[in-house]
N, C-alpha and C positions, 0 to 999 in steps of 0.2 A: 556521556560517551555512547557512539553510539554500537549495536552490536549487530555483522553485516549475518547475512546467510548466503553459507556457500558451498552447505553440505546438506545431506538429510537429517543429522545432527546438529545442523544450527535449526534447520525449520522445526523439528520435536525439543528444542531448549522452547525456541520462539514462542510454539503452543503449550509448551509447558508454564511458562513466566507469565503469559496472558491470560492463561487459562481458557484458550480459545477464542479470547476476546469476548466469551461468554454474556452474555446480559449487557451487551456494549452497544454503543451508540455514537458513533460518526458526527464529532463537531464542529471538525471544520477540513476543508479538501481545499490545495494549491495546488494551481499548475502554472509553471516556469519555462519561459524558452530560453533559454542563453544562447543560441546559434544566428541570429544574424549581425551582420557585421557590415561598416559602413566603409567601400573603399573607394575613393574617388568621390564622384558622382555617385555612385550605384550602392545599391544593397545587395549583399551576397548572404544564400540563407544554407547553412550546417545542419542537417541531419544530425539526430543521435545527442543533443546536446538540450533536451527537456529534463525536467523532475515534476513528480507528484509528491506532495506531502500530505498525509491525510491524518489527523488525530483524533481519536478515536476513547469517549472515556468507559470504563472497563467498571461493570461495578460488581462483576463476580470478583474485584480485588481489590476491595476496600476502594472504587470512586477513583481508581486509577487513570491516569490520561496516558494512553500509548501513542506517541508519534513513531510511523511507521514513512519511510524517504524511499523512493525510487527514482533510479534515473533509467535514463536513456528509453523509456517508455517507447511501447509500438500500441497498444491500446487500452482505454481505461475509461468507467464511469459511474458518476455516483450517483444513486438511485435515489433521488429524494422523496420519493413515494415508500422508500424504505431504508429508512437509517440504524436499523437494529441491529443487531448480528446474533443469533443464537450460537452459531461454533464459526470460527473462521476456515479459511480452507487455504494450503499455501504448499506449492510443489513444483517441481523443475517442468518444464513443459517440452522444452529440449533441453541441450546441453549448454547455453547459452541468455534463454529467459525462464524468467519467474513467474509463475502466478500468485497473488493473493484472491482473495475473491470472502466475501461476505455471509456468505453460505454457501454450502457444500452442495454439489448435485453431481450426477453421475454424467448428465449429459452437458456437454461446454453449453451448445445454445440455452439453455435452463437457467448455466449460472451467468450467463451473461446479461439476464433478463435484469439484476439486482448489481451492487455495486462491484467493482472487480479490477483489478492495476494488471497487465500484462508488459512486463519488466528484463531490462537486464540484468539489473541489481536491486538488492533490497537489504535496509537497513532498519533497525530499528530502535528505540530507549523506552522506557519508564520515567515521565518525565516528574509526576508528582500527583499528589493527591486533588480533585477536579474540586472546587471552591467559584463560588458565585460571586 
């Protein structure tokens, strides 16, 4: 099941349960379009109807694998030059999107440098202990 964030109280459970995603490491990053649609002849393309799924395994918590889901995505990328995470960083940016972001920096362009989901929603589970 998954558990959404939609308060400042679910992002500090979120960092709580993950433990910041601390000593974590990025296994695997989707991205999904579901908005075009075929009518007629023509293709017609919907806005606002992507997902990111990024899982993430967590070993400040016993080897955890966090799958973390956003939709409706307006920007995001994974930094393959850096898959690590020391703390993660997650916070309303307006009233309406999410950030996650990989590492914390004070300045946006900083942390956009590294990987980062900028979201309308975001969800998240503990899916299970990470096994080879």
């Amino acid at each position: 099941m998954f558990n959404e964030i939609r308060s400042s109280d679910d992002i500090k459970l979120f960092l709580d349960k993950t433990n910041m995603l601390h000593d974590g490491y990025i296994l695997d990053a989707k991205y999904e379009y579901h908005g075009i649609e075929k009518i007629e002849n023509e293709l017609w393309f919907c806005p606002g109807q992507d997902k990111v799924t990024i899982k993430i395994v967590a070993t400040s918590i016993f080897d955890a694998i966090v799958e973390i889901e956003f939709d409706k995505v307006s920007e995001w990328q994974i930094n393959s030059r850096n898959t690590e995470i020391f703390a993660a960083y997650v916070d309303f940016i307006e009233p309406d999107r999410i950030i996650w972001a990989g590492e914390f920096n004070e300045d946006m362009d900083e942390m956009k440098k590294n990987s980062y989901v900028i979201a309308q929603s975001m969800k998240w589970r503990i899916l299970g202990e990470f096994r080879i």
